[in-house]
KOLMAR-474696 format. One record per residue: x, y, z of N, C-alpha, C in turn; residue number from 0; residue in one letter. Coordinates in steps of 0.1 Angstrom, whole numbers. Layout:
BEGIN
+-------+--------+-------+--------+---------+-------+-------+--------+-------+-----+---------+
| neast | nnorth |   nup | caeast | canorth |  caup | ceast | cnorth |   cup | num | residuo |
+-------+--------+-------+--------+---------+-------+-------+--------+-------+-----+---------+
|     X |      Y |     Z |      X |       Y |     Z |     X |      Y |     Z | NUM |       A |
...
+-------+--------+-------+--------+---------+-------+-------+--------+-------+-----+---------+
This chain:
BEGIN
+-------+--------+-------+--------+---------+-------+-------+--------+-------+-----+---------+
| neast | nnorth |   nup | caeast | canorth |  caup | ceast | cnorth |   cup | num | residuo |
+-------+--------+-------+--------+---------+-------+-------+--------+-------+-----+---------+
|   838 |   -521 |  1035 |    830 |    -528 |  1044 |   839 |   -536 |  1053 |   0 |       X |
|   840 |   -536 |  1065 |    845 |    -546 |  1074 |   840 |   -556 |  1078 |   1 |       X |
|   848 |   -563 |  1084 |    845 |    -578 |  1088 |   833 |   -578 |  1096 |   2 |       X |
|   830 |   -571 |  1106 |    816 |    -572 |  1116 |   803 |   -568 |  1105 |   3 |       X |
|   804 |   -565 |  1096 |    791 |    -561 |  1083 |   793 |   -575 |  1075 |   4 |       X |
|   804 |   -581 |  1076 |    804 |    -593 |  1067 |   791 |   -602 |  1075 |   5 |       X |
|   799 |   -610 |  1086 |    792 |    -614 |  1097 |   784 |   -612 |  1103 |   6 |       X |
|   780 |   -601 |  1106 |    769 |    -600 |  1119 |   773 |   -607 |  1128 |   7 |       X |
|   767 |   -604 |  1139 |    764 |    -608 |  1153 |   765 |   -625 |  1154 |   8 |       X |
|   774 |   -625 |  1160 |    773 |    -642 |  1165 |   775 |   -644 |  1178 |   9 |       X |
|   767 |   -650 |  1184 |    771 |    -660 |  1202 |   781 |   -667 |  1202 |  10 |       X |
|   793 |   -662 |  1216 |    802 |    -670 |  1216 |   797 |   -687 |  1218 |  11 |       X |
|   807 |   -696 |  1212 |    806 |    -709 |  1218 |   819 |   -714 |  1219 |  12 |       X |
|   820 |   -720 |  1232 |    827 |    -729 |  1244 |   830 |   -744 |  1239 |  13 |       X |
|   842 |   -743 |  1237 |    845 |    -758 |  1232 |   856 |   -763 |  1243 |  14 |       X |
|   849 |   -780 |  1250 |    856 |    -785 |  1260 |   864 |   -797 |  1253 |  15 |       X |
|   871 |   -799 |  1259 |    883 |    -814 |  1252 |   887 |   -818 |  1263 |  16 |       X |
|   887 |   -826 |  1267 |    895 |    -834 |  1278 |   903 |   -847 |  1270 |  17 |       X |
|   919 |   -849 |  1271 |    920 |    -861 |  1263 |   921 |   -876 |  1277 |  18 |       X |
|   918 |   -883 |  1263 |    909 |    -895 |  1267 |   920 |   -903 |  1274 |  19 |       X |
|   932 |   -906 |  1270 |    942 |    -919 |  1279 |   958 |   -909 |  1278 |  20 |       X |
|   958 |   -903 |  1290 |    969 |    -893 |  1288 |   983 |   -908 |  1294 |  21 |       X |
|   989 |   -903 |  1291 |   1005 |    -913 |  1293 |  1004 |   -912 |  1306 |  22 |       X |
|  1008 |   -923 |  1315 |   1011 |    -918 |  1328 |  1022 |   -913 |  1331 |  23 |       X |
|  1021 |   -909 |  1343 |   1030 |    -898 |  1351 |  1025 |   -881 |  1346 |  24 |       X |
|  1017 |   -879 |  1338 |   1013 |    -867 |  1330 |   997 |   -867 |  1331 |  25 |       X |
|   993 |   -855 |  1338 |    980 |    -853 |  1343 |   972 |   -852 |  1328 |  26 |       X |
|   960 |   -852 |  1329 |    953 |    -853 |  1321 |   950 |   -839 |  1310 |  27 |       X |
|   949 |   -839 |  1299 |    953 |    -823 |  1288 |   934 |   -822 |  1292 |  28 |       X |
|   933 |   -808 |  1294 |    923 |    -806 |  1296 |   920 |   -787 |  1291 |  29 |       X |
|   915 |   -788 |  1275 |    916 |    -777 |  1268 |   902 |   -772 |  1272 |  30 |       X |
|   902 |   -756 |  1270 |    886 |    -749 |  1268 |   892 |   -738 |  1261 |  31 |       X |
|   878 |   -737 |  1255 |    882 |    -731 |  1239 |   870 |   -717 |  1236 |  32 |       X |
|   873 |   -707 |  1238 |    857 |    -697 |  1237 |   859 |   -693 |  1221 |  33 |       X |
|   851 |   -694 |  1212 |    853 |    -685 |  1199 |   841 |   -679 |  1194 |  34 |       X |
|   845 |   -670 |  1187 |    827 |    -667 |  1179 |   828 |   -671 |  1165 |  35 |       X |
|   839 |   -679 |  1159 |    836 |    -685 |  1148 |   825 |   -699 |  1144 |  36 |       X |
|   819 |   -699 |  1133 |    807 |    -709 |  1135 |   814 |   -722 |  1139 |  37 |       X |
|   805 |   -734 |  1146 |    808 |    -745 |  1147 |   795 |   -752 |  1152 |  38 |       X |
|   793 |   -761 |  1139 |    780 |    -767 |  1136 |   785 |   -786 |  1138 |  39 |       X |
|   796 |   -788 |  1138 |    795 |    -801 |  1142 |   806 |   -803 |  1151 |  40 |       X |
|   808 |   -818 |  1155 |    821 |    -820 |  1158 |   835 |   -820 |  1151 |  41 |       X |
|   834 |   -825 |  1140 |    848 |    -820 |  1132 |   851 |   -805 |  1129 |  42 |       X |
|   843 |   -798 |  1129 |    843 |    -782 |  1131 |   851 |   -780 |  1144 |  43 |       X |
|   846 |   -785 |  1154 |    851 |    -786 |  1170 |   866 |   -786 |  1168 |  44 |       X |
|   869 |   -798 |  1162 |    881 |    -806 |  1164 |   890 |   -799 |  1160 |  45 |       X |
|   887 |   -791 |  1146 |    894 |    -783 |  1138 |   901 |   -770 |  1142 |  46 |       X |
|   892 |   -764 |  1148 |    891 |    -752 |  1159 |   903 |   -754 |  1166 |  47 |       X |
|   902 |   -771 |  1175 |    908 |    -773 |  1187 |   929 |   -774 |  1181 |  48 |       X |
|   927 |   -776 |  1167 |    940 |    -782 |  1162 |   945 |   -769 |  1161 |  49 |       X |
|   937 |   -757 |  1159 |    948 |    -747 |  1156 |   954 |   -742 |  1164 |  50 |       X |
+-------+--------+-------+--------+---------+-------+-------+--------+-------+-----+---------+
């Protein structure tokens, strides 16, 4: 059995990050993230965002 029979079908979702007080002289980090792995909260988000 493969992975797509484990899972089924999932909707990608779009994770945005912008960080909040970037150091000056250094423009602001501004991440976007597409995955189809689940993500039901914001520490799910965050976690996503660390790897």
């Amino acid at each position: 059995m493969d992975k797509q029979n484990w899972y089924g079908p999932r909707a990608p979702t779009y994770i945005i990050a912008l960080e909040g007080n970037p150091p000056s002289g250094r423009e602001q980090i501004d991440m976007k993230l597409l995955t189809n792995l689940p993500v039901d909260d914001l520490s799910v988000a965050v976690e996503k965002l660390g790897w």
